[in-house]
Steps between C-alpha positions, in 0.01 A plus 500: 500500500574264191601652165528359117761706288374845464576774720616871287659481170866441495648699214729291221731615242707335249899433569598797259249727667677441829887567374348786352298642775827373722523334803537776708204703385281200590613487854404866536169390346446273806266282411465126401595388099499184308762555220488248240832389376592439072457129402833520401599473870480128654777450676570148693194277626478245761813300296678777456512624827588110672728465235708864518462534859445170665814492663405852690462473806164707644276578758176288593222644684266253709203544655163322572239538177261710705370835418484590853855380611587762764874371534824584311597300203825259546777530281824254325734504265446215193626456186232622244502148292378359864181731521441393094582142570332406871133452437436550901557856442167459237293226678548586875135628592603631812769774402582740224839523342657828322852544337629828553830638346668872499695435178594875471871403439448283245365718172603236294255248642228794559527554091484133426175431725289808338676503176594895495729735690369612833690697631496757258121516602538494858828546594486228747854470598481820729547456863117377669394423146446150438378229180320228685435140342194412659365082439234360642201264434111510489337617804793689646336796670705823635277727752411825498818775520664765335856533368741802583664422166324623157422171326535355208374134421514309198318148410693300327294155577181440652244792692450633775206704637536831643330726728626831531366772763619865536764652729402546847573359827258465810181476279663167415538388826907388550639211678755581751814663438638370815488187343646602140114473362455882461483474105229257508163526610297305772245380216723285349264454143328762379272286364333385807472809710332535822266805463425538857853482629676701180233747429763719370625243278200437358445882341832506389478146333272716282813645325646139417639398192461105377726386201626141430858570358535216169888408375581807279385732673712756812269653786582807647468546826592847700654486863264536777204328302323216727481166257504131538578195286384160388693264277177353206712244308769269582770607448576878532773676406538849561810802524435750664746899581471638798629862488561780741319855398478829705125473528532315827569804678127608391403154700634555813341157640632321249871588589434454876417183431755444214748588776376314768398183281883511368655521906289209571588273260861600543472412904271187431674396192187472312589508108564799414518480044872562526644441156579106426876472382624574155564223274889417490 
């Protein structure tokens, strides 16, 4: 099964619509938004970023460029201004590179990189919560999941294509728990789905949404909800909150494997997005 964008609608809404409608109101909504911020609001590109933070030291994710990769990403701590500086990380057909960065204790840099306060918005600081700095280039692909965390991502350069897929849990076929794969399913790209082995899939596949998030603009994206991710331009910048709400106890699978998923990083010492230290 191959796909263009389409899929259902995905509702949008300007940035004032959203403080006024209020962040927690759309969680209870529980379904996909695109939120367009003001033009005002630019915060730091590429140079920014390498220039503010390029002494920060963060986490990069490696794995073979193949949509079908069945094993677990490897991880390192750089420098950032080494991921913006080594062209292997760009040019290297056989791998994809991601920069990943909980920079929850440091609201001064969070401001800087969107160019408002956050955490009045989404009160990020809170224990669980997180403000990711995600950086990657073109062609990075992230497979199929869901999050246990309400999310909130923001493009600040680049896009990235997203499917998005209801809640649910064996109609999407999950990997092994045993094996700290329970929040991702065994067709790793929803774009090239096996009818005759995910029949299930396929109906609810039905219910997708397709949206190609452009710099400006802040996707939201409720817990529990199946999606997947490809990096369309170069460079790609993105911040993203992660934050804890009560409506995970209405998704009991999703905190099994929450719990489970968090246990078995913990005894493998898999990276678990623990907060990157405050700046001095």
């Amino acid at each position: 099964m191959s796909t263009g964008l389409g899929g259902l609608p995905v509702p949008r809404m300007e940035f004032d619509e959203f403080v006024a409608f209020g962040r927690e109101a759309l969680i209870r909504a529980d379904v996909p938004v695109v939120i367009t911020l003001p033009e005002s609001v630019r915060g730091l590109g590429r140079a920014g970023v390498a220039e503010r933070l390029g002494d920060m030291r963060v986490t990069l994710f490696t794995e073979p460029s193949d949509k079908q990769n069945s094993q677990r990403w490897t991880t390192r701590d750089i420098p950032l201004s080494e991921f913006f500086a080594d062209e292997r990380y760009l040019t290297d057909p056989g791998t994809w590179n991601r920069i990943v960065s909980n920079i929850r204790d440091n609201p001064g840099d969070v401001n800087a990189i969107l160019g408002f306060d956050a955490e009045s918005l989404f009160d990020y600081r809170r224990s669980l919560n997180a403000a990711n700095l995600w950086i990657s280039h073109r062609g990075v692909f992230t497979q199929s999941h869901f999050d246990e965390l309400e999310n909130f991502n923001i493009a600040l350069e680049g896009r990235k294509r997203f499917v998005l897929a209801p809640p649910g849990f064996r109609e999407y076929y999950p990997r092994s728990v045993r094996h700290g794969f329970g929040d991702k399913s065994q067709a790793f790209d929803f774009d090239n789905v096996d009818a005759k082995r995910f029949p299930r899939l396929v109906a609810k596949l039905a219910e997708r949404r397709e949206l190609v998030l452009e710099p400006g603009q802040m996707l939201y994206l409720p817990l529990g909800w199946w999606h997947q991710a490809e990096s369309l331009a170069e460079m790609n910048i993105n911040m993203n909150f992660w934050l804890k709400d009560p409506k995970i106890f209405r998704r009991p699978y999703v905190l099994g494997v929450a719990l489970y998923t968090a246990a078995f990083r913990k005894l493998k010492g898999v990276y678990n997005y623990q907060p990157a230290e405050a700046n001095s």
